[in-house]
C-alpha positions in Angstrom: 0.0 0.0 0.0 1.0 3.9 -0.9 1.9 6.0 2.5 0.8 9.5 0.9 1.7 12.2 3.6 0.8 15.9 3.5 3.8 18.4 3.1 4.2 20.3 6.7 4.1 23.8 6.9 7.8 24.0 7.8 8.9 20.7 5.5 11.0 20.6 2.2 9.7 22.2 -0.4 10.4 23.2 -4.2 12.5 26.6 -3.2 14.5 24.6 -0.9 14.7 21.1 -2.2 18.3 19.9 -2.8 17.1 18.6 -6.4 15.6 21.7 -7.3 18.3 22.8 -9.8 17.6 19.3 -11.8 13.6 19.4 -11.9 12.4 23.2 -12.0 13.0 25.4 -14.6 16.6 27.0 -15.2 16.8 29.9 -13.7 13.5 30.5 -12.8 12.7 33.2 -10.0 12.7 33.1 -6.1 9.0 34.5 -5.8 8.3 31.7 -8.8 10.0 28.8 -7.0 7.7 30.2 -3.9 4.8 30.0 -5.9 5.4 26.2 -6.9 6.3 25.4 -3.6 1.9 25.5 -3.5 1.9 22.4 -6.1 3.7 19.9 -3.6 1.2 19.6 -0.9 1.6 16.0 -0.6 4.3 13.1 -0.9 3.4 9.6 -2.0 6.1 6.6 -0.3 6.7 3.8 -2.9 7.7 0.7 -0.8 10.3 -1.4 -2.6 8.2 -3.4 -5.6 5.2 -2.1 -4.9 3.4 0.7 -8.0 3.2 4.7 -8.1 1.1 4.3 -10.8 -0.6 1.3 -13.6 -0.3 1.3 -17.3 -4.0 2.7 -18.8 -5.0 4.5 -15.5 -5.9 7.7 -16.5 -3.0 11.0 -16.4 -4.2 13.0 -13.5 -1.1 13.4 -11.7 2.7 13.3 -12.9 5.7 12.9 -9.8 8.8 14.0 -9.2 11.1 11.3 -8.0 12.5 12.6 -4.2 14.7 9.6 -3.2 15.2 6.2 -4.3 14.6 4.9 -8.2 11.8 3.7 -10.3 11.7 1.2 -13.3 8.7 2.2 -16.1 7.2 -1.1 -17.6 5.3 -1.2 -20.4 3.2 -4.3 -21.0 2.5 -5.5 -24.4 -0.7 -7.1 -25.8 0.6 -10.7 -25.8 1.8 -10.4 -22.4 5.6 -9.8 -22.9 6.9 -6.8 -21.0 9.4 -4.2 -21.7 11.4 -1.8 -19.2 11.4 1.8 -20.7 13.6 3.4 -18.2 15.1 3.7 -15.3 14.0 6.9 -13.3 16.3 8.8 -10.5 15.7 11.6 -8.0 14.8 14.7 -9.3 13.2 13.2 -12.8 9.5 13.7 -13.2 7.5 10.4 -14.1 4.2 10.2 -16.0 4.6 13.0 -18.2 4.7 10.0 -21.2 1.0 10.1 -20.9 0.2 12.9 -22.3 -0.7 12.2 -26.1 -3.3 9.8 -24.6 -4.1 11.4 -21.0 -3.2 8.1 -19.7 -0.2 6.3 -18.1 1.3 4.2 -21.0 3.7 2.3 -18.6 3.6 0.8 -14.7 6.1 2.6 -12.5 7.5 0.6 -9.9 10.0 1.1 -7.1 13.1 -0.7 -7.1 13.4 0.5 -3.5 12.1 2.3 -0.9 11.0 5.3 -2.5 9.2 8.6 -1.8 7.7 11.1 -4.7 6.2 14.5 -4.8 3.1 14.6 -6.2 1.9 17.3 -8.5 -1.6 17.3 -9.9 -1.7 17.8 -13.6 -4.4 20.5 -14.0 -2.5 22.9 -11.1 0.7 22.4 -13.2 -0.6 23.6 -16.5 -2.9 26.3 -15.0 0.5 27.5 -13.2 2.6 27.3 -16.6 0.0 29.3 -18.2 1.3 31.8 -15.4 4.5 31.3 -15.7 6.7 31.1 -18.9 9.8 29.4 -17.4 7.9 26.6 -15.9 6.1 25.9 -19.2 9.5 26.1 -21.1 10.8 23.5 -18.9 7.2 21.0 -19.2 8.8 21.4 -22.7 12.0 20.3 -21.8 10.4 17.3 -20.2 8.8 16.1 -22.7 11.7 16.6 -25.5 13.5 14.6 -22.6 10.9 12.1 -23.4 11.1 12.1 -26.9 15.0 11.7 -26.9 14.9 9.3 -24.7 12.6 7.5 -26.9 15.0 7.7 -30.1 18.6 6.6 -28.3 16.6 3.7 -27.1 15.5 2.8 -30.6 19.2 3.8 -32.0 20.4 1.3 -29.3 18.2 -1.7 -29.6 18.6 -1.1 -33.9 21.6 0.1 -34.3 24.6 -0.9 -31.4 25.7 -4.2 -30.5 25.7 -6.2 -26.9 28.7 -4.7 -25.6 28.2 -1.0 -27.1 24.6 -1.0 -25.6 26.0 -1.8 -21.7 28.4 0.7 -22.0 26.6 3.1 -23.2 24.0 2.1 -20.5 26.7 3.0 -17.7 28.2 6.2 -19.1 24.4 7.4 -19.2 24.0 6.5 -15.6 27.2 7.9 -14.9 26.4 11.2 -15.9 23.1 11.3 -14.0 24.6 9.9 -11.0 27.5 13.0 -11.4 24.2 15.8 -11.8 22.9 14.8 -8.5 26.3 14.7 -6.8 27.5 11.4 -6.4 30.3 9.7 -7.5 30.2 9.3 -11.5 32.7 6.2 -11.2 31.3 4.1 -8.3 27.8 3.4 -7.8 25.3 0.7 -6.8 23.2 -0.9 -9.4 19.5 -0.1 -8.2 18.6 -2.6 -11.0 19.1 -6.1 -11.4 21.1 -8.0 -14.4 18.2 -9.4 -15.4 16.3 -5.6 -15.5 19.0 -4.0 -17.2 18.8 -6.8 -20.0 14.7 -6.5 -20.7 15.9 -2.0 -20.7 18.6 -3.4 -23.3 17.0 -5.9 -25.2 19.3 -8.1 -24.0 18.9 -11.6 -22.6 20.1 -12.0 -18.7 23.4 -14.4 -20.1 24.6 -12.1 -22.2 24.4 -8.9 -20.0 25.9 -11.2 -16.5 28.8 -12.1 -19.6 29.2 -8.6 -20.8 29.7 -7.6 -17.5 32.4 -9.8 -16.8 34.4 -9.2 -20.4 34.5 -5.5 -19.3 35.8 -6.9 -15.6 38.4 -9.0 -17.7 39.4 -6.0 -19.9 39.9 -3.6 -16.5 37.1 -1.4 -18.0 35.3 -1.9 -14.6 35.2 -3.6 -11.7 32.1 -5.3 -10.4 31.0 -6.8 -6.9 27.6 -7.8 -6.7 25.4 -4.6 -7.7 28.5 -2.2 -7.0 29.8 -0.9 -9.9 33.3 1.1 -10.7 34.2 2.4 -13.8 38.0 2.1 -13.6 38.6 3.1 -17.6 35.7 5.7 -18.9 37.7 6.4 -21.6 37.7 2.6 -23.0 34.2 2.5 -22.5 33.6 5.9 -24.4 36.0 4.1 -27.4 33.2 1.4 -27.0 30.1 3.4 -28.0 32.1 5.8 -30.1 30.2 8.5 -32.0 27.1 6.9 -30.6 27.8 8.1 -27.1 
């Protein structure tokens, strides 16, 4: 079961979240940040496995990751399923709904989670107010979209091993915006996750992974991850980086 909890008076908000440089708009102004601090009344907890929200449910509310990470599944008619990304704090979820007003993927926690929840019709009534925040709903969604075409570059176009790296220099770099290490980091995902994201079957992503061990490119433990040799893996994806 969802724990949703209301914002306190005194409690974390937009204008003084730690993660508001990656999720509101660039720039945007003090008495603006103030004003969206109104949207994010309440937080929603995701308890490890458990879903934010259920592919066809109708697109009444987007959320902005706080802590922990989310996996988006989409489900196909003959029962397969596909993983369409792998969501961090300070990225917005649900905002793929929006041609159809509905949630075209399930979102699930890989762990313990908590989100901010921002109901769709106060968002666009307060981009209609405010130019920077409706810039950045663009932003967003060209986010989307972008994401949408390396994904079909890298399950058309790159091999195994080009598609894994690429796959850890991408979660490098977003592990580096929020702060952390951009060489060491624990795998929120499992082997057989990152393979379905991939398009990759479980064998050859748990053999990729030790190749790049062999090679020195990384070194693995479990779910912790170092990447000893960025530049090898960079060589890897080449111009497709």
């Amino acid at each position: 079961m969802l724990i949703r909890t209301p914002v306190a008076e005194n409690g974390t908000r937009c204008s003084t979240c730690a993660l508001g440089q990656i999720c509101l708009p660039v720039g945007i102004a003090a008495e603006d940040a103030t004003r969206m601090d109104a949207l994010v009344s309440e937080r929603v907890r995701i308890p490890r496995g458990k879903l934010l929200y259920r592919q066809g449910d109708p697109l009444t509310t987007v959320y902005g990751v706080r802590f922990g990470t989310l996996k988006t599944v989409l489900t196909l008619q003959d029962g397969r399923s596909q993983i369409t990304g792998f969501h961090l704090p300070g990225e917005i979820v649900g905002l793929d709904g929006l041609g159809k007003m509905a949630h075209v993927s399930d979102a699930i926690a890989l762990e313990d989670s908590e989100a901010c929840v921002l109901r769709f019709d106060e968002l666009q009534e307060l981009a209609r107010e405010l130019p920077s925040l409706q810039i950045q709903i663009m932003r967003l969604m060209s986010n989307e979209i972008s994401r949408d075409h390396d994904m079909l570059v890298m399950l058309g176009a790159m091999r195994a091993e080009e598609r894994l790296a690429a796959f850890l220099l991408n979660l490098s770099q977003r592990m580096s915006t929020r702060g952390y290490s951009a060489t060491e980091f624990l795998l929120r995902m499992s082997r057989e996750e990152i393979g379905s994201y991939l398009g990759l079957k479980l064998e050859t992503v748990s053999r990729l992974f030790s190749r790049f061990a062999e090679s020195g490119f990384i070194q693995v433990k479990q779910r912790q991850v170092k990447l000893v040799d960025m530049d090898a893996l960079r060589q890897l994806v080449g111009s497709r980086c």
